[in-house]
N, C-alpha and C positions, 0 to 999 in steps of 0.2 A: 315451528314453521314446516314442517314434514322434512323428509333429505332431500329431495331434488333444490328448494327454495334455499335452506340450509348452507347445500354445496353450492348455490350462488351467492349467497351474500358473503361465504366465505373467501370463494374466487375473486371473489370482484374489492374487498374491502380489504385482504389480506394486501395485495400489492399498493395499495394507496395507502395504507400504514405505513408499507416497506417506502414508502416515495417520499412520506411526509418527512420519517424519522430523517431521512437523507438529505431533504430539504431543511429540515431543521440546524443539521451538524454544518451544510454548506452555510446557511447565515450566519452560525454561530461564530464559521469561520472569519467570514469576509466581515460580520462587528469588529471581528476582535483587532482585526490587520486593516479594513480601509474604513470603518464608520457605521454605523446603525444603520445610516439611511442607502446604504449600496446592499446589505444583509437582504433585503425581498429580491434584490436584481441577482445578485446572485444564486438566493434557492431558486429562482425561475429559470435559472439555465438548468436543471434537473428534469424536470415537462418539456424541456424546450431542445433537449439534447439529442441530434439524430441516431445515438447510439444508450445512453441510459437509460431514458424511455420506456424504450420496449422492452427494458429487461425489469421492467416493475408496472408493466402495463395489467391493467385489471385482466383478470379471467386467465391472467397467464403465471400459475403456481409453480414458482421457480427458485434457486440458490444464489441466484447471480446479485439480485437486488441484495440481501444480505451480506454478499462479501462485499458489496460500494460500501455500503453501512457501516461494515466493520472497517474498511478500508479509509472513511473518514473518520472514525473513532478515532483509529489509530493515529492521523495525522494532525486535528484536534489536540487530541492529549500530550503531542510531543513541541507544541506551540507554548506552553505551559513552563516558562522561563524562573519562575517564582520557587516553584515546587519541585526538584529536579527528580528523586526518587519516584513521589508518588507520579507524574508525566510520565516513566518510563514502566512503572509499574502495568499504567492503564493500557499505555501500547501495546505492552507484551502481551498482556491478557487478552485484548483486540485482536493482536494477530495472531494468538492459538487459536481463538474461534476460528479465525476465517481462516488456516491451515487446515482446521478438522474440518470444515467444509466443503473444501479444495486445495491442492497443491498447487495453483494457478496463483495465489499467493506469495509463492516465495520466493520471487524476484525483489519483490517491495521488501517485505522482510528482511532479505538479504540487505538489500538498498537501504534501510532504516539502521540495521545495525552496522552498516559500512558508515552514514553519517555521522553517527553518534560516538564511533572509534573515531572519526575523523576529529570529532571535537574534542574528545578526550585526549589525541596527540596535542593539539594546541593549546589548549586548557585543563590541567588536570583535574580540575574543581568538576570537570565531567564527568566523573567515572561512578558514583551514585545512579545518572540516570543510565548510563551503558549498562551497569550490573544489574539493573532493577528490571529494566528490557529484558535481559537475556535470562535472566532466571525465571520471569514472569512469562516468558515464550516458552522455557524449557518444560518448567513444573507445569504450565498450565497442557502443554501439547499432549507430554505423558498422561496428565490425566485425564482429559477429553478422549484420547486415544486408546488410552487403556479399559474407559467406560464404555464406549462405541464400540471398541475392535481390542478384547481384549488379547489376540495376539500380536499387536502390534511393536509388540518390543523385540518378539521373538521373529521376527521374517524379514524380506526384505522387499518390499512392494514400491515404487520407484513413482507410485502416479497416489502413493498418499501418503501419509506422514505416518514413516517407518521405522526401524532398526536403525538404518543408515542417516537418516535425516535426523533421527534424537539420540545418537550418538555424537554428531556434529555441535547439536547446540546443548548437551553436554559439557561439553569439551570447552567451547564458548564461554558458557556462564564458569565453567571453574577457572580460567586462566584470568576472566574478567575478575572473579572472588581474588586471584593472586596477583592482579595490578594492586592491589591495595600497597605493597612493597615502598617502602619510602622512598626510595632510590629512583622511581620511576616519578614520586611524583617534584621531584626536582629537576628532571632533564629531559627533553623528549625526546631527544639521542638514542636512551633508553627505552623508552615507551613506545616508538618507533621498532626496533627491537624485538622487542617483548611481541610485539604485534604481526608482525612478519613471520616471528616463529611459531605464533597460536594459529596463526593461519596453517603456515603450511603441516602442522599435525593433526590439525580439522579434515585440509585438503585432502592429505595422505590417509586419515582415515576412512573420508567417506569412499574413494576411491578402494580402498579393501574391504570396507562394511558391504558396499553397493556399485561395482562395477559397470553392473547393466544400465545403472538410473545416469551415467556420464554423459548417455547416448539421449535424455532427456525424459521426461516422464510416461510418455508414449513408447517407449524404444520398444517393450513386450510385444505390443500390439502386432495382429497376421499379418505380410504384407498387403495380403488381398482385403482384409478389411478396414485398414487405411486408407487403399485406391475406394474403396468402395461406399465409404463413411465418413471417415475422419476428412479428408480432400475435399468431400462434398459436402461438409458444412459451411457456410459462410463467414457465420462467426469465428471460427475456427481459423482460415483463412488470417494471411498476413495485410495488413488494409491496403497496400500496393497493387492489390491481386483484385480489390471489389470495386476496382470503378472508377474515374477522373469525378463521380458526382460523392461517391464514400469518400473521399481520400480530403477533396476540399472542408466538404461537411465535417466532418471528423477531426483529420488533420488541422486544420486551418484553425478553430476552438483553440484545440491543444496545442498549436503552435502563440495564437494569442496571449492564453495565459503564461507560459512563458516566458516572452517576449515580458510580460505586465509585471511578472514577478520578478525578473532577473533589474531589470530599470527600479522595480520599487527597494530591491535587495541593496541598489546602488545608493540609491536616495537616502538611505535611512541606517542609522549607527545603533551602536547598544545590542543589547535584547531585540528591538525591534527587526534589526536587519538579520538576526540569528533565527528568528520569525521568517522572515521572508527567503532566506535561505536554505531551511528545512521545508517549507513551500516548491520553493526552485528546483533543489533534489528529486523530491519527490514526483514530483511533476513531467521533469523531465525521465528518470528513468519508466515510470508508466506509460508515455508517451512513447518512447525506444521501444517498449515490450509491444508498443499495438504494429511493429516492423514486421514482428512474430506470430502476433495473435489477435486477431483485432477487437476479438470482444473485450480485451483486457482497457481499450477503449472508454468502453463506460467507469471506471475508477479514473482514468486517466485525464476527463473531459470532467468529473468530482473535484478533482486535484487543481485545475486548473481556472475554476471559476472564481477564485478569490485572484488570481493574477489578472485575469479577464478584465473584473471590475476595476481593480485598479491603476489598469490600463485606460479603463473608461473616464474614470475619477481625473486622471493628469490632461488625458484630453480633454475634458471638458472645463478642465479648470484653464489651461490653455485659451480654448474659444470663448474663455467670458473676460480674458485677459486682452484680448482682441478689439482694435478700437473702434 
């Protein structure tokens, strides 16, 4: 095709990949939690989203569409009630990509492996998919990181995944390898515990691995090219800051889904509502993070179109209920 022709169709086809695969995972979602036939209404809120959109819009060759991608993998795989190991397996692996992508990630990660401790206090039959998470995030970060940046073991770099942050989830996956202890998996007295104390030796570490990163990932950054760059991004920008017409647009979606998921969380027992609940989580802590960052938005408005729909679904079964 020559290069100029080349680096268009690249431009332009590379983000409608990146849109499809994202629209794919979103209906794979919403089959699997509200029905086949809500799966198209759901991938359509991805084209239709005032904020995901443009971050997979043609001609625009970017990172961001990538970490939605990996960010519904991630939530995808831990839906996966059947198979507990390999669900956490695939997550972890998910969310080392998108940490070697970005460090803008590891709120949710955080968020993913605070759930999944959550569940393993209540149910100790969880601790397969917790261990398989945190090793599958640990081994895969080091190694992504150690191909890409092979100093990254050795520094302390605060805005990528560093010394400090793979010492952390280190730490993580081996205390998770030492819940195996039978005593824990009889009382959650214990487990509780156990868990409180892995924390605060993570905490205490990364705080002397990486003092500077406390201050947040940016903390390095001149002041003057903060005021000067980072302030004047928009995406960037906390979504309170861009606008009563941003804030509905945006806000409002992710407030829906939500709203769609916490009512479906209610409705439904078993696996199912354990479904809807790691939806909920997730949902909501990405929604909290666009307080901070709004482009985190686009994952967050990903996350929340299987609650969306099934907000839709009750309502509408509602108005055919209607005399």
């Amino acid at each position: 095709f020559g290069q100029p022709t080349a680096e268009m169709i690249v431009a332009t086809g590379v983000p409608l990949i990146v849109m499809g695969i994202a629209m794919l995972i979103v209906g794979a979602i919403a089959a699997r939690l509200v029905g086949k036939a809500w799966a198209p209404v759901a991938a359509a809120s991805i084209p239709f989203s005032a904020i995901t959109y443009p971050q997979m819009l043609p001609l625009r060759i970017d990172h961001h569409g990538w970490q939605v991608v990996l960010a519904l993998t991630m939530l995808w795989s831990l839906l996966d009630e059947t198979r507990k190991r390999r669900s956490g397996a695939i997550a972890g692996i998910a969310t080392a990509f998108w940490l070697n992508i970005s460090i803008e990630g590891l709120p949710i990660a955080t968020c993913a492996a605070l759930l999944l401790g959550a569940r393993w206090l209540f149910d100790a039959r969880e601790l397969p998919r917790l261990q398989a998470y945190l090793w599958a995030l640990t081994l895969g970060s080091f190694a992504l990181n150690t191909a890409t940046m092979p100093n990254a073991w050795l520094v302390a770099e605060c805005d990528r995944v560093s010394q400090p942050y793979l010492l952390v989830f280190g730490i993580a996956s081996l205390t998770a390898a030492a819940a195996s202890w039978p005593k824990l998996a009889t009382d959650w007295r214990w487990r509780l515990g156990f868990a409180g104390a892995a924390g605060a030796v993570a905490g205490a570490t990364f705080a002397l691995a990486g003092p500077a990163c406390l201050n947040g990932p940016f903390a390095a950054l001149d002041p003057l090219t903060t005021a000067m760059w980072l302030d004047r991004v928009g995406e960037s920008l906390p979504l309170y800051k861009r606008g009563v017409g941003s804030f509905i647009a945006i806000g409002g979606f992710a407030l829906l889904g939500c709203v769609g998921a916490a009512l479906a969380s209610r409705s439904h027992r078993g696996e199912e509502r354990m479904r809807w609940i790691t939806v909920l989580a997730l949902a909501l802590a990405s929604s909290a993070l666009m307080l901070v960052m709004s482009r985190s938005g686009a994952v967050s408005l990903s996350f929340a179109a299987a609650g969306a729909v099934s907000l839709g679904a009750m309502l509408l079964q509602r108005a055919r209920a209607i005399d």
